[in-house]
N, C-alpha and C positions, 0 to 999 in steps of 0.2 A: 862748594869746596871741591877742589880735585886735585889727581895725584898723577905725577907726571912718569912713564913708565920709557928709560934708556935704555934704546937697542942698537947699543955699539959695533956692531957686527955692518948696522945699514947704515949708521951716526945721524937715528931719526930718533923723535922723543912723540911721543903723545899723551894727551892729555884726557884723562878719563874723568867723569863727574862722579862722585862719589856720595855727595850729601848737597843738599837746599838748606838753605838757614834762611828763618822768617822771622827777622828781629821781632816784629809784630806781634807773633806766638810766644815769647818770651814775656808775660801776664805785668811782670813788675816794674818793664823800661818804661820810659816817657812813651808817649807815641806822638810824634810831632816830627818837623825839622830833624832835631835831635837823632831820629833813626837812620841818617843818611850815611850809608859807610864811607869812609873819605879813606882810610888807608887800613893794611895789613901790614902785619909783620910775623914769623914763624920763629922761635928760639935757637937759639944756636946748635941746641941739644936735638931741636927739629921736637918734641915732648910738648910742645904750647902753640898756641896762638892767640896771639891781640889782634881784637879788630879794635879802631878809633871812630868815632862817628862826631858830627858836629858838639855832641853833648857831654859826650863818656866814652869810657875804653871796657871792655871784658876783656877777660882771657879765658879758653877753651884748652884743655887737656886733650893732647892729639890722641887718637886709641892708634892702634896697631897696623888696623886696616885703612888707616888714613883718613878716618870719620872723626867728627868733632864730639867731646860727649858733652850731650846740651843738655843732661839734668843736675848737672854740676857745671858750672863756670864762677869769675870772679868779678863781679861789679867794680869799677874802678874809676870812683868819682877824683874827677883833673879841676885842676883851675881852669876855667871854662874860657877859649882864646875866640877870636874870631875867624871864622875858616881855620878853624885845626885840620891840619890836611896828610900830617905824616907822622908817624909814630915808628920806632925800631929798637927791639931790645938792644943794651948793651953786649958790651963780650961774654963775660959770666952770664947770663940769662937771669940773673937778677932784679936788672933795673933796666927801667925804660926811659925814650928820649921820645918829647914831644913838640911838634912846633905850629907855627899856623903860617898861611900862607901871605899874610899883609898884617901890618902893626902899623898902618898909619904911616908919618913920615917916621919913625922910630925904628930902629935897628932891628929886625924878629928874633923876638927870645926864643930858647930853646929850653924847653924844664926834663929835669932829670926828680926823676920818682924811683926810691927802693920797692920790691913788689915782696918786702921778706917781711 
């Protein structure tokens, strides 16, 4: 995880590492395929983060210092797509939009989840 720090003055940004996250270490996820991160998203509020993985989505409550707090997050079992590859809250930070990257000859659906 890191947190990108704007110095307008030079109109240079950097990028500092501020946390490791080891889905692995997380005792109750699958461990398989499944743990493979395919996308991110941060809430509109900038207060959350979803990560999406082949299997499932969490969300992490951002703290202050722009670390993740990983002895609380939210399990967020999806209807499980093939290549699910992007995820991105709505406007409200409510509800989430998830898609995958192939459906076959079929149009790719897009699902919409309330997270309230």
């Amino acid at each position: 995880i890191s947190h990108i720090s704007h110095d307008y003055s030079h109109k240079s940004e950097t990028l500092n590492l501020t946390q490791k996250l080891d889905l692995k270490s997380l005792s109750e996820l699958p461990s398989s395929r499944e743990n493979m991160v395919t996308s991110i998203d941060i809430s509109p509020k900038g207060d959350r983060l979803t990560l999406l993985t082949y299997g499932y989505a969490l969300e992490f409550q951002i703290n202050n210092d722009y670390t993740l707090d990983l002895s609380s997050y939210t399990y967020i079992d999806l209807f499980n797509l093939p290549q699910q590859e992007s995820i991105t809250y709505g406007n409200n930070g409510d509800e989430i939009f998830y898609s995958t990257e192939t459906h076959g000859n079929l149009k790719t659906p897009i699902y919409r989840l309330n997270l309230l």
